[in-house]
PAZAPA-4460 file (N, C-alpha, C; in steps of 0.05 Angstrom, whole numbers, plus 32768, in hexadecimal, padded with zeros to 4 digits):
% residues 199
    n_x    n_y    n_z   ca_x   ca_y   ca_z    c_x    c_y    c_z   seq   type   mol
   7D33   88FD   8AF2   7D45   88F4   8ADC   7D3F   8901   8AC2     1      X     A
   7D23   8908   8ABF   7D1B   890F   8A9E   7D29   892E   8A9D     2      X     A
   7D26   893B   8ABD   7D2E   8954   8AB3   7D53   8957   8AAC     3      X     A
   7D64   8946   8AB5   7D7D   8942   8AB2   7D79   893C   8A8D     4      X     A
   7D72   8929   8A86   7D6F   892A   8A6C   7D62   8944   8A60     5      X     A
   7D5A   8942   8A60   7D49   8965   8A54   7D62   8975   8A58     6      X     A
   7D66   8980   8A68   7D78   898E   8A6F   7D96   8984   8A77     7      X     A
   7DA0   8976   8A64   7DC2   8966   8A68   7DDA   897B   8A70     8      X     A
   7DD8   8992   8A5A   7DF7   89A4   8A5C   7DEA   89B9   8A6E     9      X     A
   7DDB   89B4   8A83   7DD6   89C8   8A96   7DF0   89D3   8AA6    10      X     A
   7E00   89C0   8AB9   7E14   89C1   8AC6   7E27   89BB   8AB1    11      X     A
   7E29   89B3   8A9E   7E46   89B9   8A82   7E46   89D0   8A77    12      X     A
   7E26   89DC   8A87   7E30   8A04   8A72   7E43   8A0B   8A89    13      X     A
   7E43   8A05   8A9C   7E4D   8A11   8ABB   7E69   8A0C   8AB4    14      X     A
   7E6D   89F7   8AAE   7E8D   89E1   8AB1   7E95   89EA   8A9A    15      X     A
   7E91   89F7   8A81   7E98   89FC   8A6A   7E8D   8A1B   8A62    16      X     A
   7E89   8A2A   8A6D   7E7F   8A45   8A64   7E83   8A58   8A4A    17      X     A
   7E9A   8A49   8A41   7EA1   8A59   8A28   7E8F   8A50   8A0C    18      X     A
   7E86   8A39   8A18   7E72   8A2D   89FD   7E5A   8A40   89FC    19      X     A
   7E4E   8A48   89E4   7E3F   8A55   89E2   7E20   8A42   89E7    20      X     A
   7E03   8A50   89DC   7DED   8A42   89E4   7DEE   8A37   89C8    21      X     A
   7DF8   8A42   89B4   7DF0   8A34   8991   7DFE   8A20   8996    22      X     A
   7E13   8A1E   899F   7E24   8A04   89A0   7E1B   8A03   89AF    23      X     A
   7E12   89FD   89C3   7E01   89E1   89DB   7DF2   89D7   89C0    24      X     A
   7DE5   89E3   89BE   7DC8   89D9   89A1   7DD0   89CE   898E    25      X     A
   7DEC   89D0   8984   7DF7   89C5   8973   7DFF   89A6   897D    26      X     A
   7E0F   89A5   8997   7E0F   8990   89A7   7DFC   8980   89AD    27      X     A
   7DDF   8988   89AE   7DC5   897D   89B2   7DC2   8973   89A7    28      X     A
   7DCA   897C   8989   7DC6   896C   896F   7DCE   894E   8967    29      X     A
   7DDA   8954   8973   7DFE   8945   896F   7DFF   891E   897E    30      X     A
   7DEC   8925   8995   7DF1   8913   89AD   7DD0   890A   89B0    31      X     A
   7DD8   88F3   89C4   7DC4   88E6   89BE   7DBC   88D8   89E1    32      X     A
   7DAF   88DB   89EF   7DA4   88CF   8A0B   7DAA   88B8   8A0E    33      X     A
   7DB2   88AB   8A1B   7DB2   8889   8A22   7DBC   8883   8A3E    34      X     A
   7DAB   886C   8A42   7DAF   8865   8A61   7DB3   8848   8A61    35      X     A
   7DCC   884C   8A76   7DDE   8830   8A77   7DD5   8827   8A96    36      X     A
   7DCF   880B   8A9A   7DD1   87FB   8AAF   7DE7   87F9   8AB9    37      X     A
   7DE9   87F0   8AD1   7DFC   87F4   8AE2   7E0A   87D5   8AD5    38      X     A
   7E24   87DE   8AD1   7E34   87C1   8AC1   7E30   87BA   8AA8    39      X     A
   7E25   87CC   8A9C   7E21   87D1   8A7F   7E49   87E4   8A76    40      X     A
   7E47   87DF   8A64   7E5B   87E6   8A51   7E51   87FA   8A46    41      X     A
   7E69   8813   8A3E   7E66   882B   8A31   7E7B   8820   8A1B    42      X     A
   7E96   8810   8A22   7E9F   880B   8A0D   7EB7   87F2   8A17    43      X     A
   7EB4   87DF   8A03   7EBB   87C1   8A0F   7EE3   87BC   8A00    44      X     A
   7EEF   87AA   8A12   7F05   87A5   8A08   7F0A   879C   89EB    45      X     A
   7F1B   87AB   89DD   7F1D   8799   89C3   7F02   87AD   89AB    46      X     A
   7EF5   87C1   89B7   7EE8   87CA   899F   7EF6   87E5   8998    47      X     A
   7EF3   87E8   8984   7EFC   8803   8978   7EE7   8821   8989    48      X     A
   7EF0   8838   8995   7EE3   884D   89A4   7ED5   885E   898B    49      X     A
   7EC3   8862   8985   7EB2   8876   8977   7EA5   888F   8983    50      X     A
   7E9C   8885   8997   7E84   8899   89A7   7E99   88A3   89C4    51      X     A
   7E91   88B2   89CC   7E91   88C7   89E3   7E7F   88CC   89EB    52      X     A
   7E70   88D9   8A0C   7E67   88D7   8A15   7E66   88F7   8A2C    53      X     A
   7E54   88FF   8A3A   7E57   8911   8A49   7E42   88FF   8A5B    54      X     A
   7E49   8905   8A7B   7E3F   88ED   8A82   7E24   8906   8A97    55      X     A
   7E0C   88FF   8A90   7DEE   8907   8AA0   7DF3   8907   8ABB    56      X     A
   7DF1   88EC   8AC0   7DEB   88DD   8AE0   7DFA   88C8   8ADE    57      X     A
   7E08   88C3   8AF8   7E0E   88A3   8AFB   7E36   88AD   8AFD    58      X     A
   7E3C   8893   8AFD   7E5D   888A   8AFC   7E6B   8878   8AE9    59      X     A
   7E7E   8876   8AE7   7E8B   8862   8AD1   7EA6   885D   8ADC    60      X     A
   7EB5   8847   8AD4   7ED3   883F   8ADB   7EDE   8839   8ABF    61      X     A
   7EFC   8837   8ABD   7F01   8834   8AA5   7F15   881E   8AAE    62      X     A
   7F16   8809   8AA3   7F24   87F2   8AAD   7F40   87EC   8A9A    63      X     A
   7F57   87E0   8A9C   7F66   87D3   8A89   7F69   87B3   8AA3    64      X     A
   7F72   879E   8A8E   7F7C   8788   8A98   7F9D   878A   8A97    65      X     A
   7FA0   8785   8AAF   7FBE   877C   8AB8   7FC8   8766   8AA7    66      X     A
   7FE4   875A   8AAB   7FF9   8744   8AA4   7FE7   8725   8AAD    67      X     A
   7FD1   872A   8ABD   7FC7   8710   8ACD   7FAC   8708   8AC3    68      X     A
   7F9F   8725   8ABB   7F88   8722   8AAC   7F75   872D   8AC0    69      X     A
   7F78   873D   8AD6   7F6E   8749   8AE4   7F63   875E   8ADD    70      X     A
   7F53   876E   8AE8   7F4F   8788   8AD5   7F53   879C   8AF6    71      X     A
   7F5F   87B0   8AE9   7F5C   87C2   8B00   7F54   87E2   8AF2    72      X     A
   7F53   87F3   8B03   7F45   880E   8B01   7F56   8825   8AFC    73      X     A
   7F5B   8834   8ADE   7F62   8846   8ADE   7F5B   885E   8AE2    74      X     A
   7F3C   8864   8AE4   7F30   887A   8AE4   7F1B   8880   8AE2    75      X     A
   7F0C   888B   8AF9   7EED   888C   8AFE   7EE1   88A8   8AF4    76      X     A
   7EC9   88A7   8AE5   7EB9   88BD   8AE2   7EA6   88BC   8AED    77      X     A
   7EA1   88D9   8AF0   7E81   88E5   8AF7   7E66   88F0   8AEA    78      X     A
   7E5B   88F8   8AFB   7E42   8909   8AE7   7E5C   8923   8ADB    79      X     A
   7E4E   892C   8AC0   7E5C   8948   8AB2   7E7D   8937   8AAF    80      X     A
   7E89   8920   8AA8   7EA5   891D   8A9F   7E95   890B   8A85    81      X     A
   7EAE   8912   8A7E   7EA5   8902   8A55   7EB2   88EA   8A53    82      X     A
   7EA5   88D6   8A4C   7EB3   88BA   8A49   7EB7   88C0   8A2E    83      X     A
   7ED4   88B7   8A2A   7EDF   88A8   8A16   7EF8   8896   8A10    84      X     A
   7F02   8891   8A01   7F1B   8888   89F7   7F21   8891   89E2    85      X     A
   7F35   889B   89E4   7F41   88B5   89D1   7F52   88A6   89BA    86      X     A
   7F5C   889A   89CF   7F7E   8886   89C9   7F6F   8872   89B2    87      X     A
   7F63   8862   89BE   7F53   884F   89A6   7F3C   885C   898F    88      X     A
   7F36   8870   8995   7F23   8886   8978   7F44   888E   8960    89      X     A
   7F4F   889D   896D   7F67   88A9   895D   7F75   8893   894D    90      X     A
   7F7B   887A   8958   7F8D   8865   8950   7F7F   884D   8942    91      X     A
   7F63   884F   8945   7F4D   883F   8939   7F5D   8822   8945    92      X     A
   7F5C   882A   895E   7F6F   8806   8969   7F54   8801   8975    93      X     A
   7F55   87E6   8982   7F3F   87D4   8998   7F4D   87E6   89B0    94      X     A
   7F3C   87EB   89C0   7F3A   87FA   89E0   7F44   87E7   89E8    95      X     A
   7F64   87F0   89FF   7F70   87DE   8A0D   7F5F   87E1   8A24    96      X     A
   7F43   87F8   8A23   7F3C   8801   8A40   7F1D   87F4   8A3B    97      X     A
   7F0B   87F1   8A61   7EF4   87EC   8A55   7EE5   87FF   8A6B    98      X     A
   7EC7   8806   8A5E   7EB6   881F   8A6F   7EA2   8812   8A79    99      X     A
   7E9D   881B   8A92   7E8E   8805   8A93   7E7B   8819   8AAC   100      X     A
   7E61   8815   8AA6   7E45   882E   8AC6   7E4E   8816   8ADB   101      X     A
   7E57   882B   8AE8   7E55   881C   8B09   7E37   8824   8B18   102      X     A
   7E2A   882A   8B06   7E08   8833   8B0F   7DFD   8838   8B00   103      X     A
   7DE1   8838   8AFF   7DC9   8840   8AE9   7DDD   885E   8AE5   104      X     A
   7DE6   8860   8AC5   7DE5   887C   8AC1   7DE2   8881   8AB1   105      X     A
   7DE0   8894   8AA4   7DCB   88AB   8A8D   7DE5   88BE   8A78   106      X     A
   7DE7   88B7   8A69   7E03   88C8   8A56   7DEE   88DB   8A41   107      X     A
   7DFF   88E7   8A36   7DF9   88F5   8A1D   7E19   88EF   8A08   108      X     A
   7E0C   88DE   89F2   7E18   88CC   89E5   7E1D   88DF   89C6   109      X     A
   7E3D   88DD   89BD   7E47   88E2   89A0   7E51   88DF   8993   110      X     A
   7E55   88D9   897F   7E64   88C8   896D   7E7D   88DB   896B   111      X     A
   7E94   88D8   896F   7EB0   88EA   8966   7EB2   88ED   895F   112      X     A
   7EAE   88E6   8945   7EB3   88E9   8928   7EA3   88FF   8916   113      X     A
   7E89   8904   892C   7E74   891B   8925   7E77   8936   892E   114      X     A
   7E8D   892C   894A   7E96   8940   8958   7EAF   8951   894D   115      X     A
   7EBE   8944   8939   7ED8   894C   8937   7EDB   896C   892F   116      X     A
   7ECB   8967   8912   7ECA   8980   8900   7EBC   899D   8909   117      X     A
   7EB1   8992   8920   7EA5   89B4   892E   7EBA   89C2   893B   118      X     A
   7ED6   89B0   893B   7EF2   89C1   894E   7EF2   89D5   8940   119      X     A
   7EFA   89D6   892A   7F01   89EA   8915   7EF1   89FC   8914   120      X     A
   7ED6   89FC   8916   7EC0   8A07   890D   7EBE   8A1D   892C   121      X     A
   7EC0   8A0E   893E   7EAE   8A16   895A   7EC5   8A13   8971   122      X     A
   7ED8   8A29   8978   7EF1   8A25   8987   7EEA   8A24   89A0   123      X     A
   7ECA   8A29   89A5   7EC6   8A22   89C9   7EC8   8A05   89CD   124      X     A
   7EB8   89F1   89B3   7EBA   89D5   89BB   7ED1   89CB   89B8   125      X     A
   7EE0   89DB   89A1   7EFD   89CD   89AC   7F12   89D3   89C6   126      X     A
   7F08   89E3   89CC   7F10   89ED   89F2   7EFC   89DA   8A05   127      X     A
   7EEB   89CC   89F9   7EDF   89C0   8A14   7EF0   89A3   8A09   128      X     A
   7EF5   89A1   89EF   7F02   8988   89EA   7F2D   8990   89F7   129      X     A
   7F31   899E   89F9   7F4E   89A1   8A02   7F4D   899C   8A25   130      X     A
   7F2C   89A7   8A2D   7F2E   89A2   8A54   7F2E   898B   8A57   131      X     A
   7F21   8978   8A42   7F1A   895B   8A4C   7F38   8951   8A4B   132      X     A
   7F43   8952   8A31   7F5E   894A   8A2E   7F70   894F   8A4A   133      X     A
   7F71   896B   8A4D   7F8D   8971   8A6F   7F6E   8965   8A7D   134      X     A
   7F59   8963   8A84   7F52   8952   8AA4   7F5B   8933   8A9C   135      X     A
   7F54   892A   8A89   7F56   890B   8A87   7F79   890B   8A91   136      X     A
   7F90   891D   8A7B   7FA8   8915   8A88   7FAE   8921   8AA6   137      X     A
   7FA5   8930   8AAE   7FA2   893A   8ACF   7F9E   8921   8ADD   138      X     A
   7F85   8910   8AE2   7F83   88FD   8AEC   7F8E   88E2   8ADF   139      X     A
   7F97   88DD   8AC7   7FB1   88CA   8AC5   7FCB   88CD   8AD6   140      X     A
   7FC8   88EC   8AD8   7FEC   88ED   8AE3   7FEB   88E6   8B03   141      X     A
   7FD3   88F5   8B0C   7FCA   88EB   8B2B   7FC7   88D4   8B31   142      X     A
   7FBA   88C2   8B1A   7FB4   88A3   8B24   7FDA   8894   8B24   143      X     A
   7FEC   889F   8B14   8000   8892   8B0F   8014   8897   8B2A   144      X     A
   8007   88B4   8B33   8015   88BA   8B51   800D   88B1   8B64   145      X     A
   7FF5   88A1   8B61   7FE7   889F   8B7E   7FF6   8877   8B7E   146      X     A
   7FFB   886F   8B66   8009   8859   8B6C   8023   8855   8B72   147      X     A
   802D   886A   8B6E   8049   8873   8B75   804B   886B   8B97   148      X     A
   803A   8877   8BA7   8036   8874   8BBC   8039   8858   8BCA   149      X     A
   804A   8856   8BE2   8053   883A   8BE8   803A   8825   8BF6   150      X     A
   8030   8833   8C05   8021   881D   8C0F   7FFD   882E   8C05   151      X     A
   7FEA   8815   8C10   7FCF   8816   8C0C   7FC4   882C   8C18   152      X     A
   7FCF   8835   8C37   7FC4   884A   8C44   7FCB   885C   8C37   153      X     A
   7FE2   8866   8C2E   7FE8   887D   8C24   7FDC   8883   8C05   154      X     A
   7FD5   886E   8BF6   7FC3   8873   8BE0   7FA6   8877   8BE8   155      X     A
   7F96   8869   8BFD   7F80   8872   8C01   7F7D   888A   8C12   156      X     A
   7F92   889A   8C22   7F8E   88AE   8C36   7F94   88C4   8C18   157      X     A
   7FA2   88C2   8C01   7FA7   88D6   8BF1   7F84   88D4   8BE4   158      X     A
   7F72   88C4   8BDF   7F5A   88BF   8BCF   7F45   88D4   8BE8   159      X     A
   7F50   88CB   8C04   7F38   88D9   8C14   7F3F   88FD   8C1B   160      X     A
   7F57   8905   8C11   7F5F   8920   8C11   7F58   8929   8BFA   161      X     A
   7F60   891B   8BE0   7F5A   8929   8BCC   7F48   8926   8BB5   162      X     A
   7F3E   890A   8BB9   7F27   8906   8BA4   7F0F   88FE   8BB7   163      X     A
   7F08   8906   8BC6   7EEB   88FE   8BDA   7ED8   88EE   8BCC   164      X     A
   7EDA   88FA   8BB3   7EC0   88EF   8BA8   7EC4   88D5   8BA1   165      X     A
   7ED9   88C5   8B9D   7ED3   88AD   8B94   7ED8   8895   8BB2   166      X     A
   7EE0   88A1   8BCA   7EDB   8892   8BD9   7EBF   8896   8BE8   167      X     A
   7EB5   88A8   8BE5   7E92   88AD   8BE8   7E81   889D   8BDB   168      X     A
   7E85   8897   8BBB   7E79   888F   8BA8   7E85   8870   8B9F   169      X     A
   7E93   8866   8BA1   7EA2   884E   8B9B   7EAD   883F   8BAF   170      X     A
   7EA2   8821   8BA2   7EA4   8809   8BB8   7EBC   8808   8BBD   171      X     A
   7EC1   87FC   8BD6   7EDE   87F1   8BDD   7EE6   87E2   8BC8   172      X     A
   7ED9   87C7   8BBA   7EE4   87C2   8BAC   7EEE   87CD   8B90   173      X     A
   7EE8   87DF   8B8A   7EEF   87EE   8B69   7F05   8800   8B7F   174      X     A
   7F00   8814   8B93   7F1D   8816   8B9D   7F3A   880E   8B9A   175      X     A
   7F36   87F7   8BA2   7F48   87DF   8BA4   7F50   87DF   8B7B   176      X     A
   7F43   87DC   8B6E   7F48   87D9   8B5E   7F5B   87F1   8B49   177      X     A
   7F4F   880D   8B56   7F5B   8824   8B51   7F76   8820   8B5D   178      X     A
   7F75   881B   8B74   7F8D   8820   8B84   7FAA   880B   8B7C   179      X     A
   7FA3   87F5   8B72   7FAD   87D6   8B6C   7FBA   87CA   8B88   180      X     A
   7FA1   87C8   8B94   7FA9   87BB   8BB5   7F8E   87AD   8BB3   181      X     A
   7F8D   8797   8BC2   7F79   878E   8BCB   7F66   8792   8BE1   182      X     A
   7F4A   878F   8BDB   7F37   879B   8BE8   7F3C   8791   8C06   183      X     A
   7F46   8782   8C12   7F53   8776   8C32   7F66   878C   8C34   184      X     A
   7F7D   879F   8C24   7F94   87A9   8C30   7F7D   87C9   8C2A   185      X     A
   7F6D   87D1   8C1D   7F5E   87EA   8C18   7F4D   87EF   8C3F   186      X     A
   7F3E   87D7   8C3F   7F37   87CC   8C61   7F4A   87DA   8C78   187      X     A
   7F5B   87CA   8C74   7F75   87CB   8C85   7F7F   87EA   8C8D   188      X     A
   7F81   87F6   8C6B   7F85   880A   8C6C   7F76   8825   8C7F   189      X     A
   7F5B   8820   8C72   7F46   882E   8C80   7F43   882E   8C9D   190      X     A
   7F45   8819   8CA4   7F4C   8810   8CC2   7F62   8821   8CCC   191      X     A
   7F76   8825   8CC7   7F95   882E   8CCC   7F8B   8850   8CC7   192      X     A
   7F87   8854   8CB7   7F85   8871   8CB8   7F73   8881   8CCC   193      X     A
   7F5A   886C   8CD2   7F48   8874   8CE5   7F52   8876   8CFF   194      X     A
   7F60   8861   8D05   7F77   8862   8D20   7F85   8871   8D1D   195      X     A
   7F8F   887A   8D09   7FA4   889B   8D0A   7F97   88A8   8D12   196      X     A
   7F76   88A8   8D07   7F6A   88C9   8D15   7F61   88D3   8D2C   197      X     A
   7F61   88B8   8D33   7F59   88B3   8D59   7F6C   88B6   8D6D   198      X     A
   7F88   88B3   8D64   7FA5   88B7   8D6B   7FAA   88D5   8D76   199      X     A
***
């Protein structure tokens, strides 16, 4: 773990190449280590978003509550994806969304507001800030298609074709919650598709 800290933008020089090493250093500057428990909050309903995040180790979900008061799952990160809320920093509104480690994980922590003024200055970090922007809406537009989809099997057989990693890494129940089916019809599902492949 110490060497992931020590060494954070190891795999973000990879994922981001155009950033130079003064800007990593400048970045180093900038950010700050912190390690969240699993069910710890990166950022809670109703607070205003300040900080951003590039995530070390570990996972995160980003939740909103439904009409019922339920909360379901819009969108899971990994190690190397950047937590934030964009929508509530820009609009200085309370987060309709909440972040939340689905495991011990390890970020490299920044205030936005410290981050802003190096766009201008440093056009690689504003190119790593335009990839986060198209991935975050990439996977909005996919999560909005994958509900499109009529039944449970067909939303979870689209997660085991094309996102592996979060049915590898994520409980049935947060599934279910991604998917907005319940963890009995996600079951069901699993069941059903396995019998397709035996067919």
């Amino acid at each position: 773990m110490q060497k992931n800290i020590n060494n954070w933008n190891q795999c973000l020089k990879q994922k981001y190449p155009v950033v130079t090493e003064e800007e990593w250093l400048l970045l180093d500057k900038l950010t700050t280590t912190k390690t969240l428990k699993k069910g710890e909050h990166f950022l809670e309903y109703g607070k205003i978003a300040r900080y951003g995040a590039f995530i070390i180790s570990g996972q995160f979900a980003f939740t909103i509550l439904n009409e019922d008061g339920d909360e379901n799952i819009v969108r899971f990160a990994f190690t190397n994806d950047f937590l934030a809320n964009c929508e509530s920093y820009y609009q200085t509104a309370p987060s309709a969304v909440k972040i939340t480690a689905l495991e011990d994980s390890v970020i490299r922590k920044i205030n936005i507001k410290k981050l802003q003024p190096l766009y201008d200055l440093h056009m690689c970090i504003s190119d790593i800030n335009l990839k986060i922007y198209q991935k975050i809406s990439e996977e909005n537009f996919e999560h909005q298609y994958i509900l499109s989809l009529k039944s449970p099997a067909k939303r979870y057989k689209f997660l085991l074709e094309k996102r592996p990693e979060i049915i590898r890494r994520i409980s049935i129940k947060n599934i279910a919650k991604y998917l907005y089916v319940s963890r009995e019809a996600i079951s069901r599902a699993r069941l059903f598709l396995l019998k397709s492949q035996r067919m």
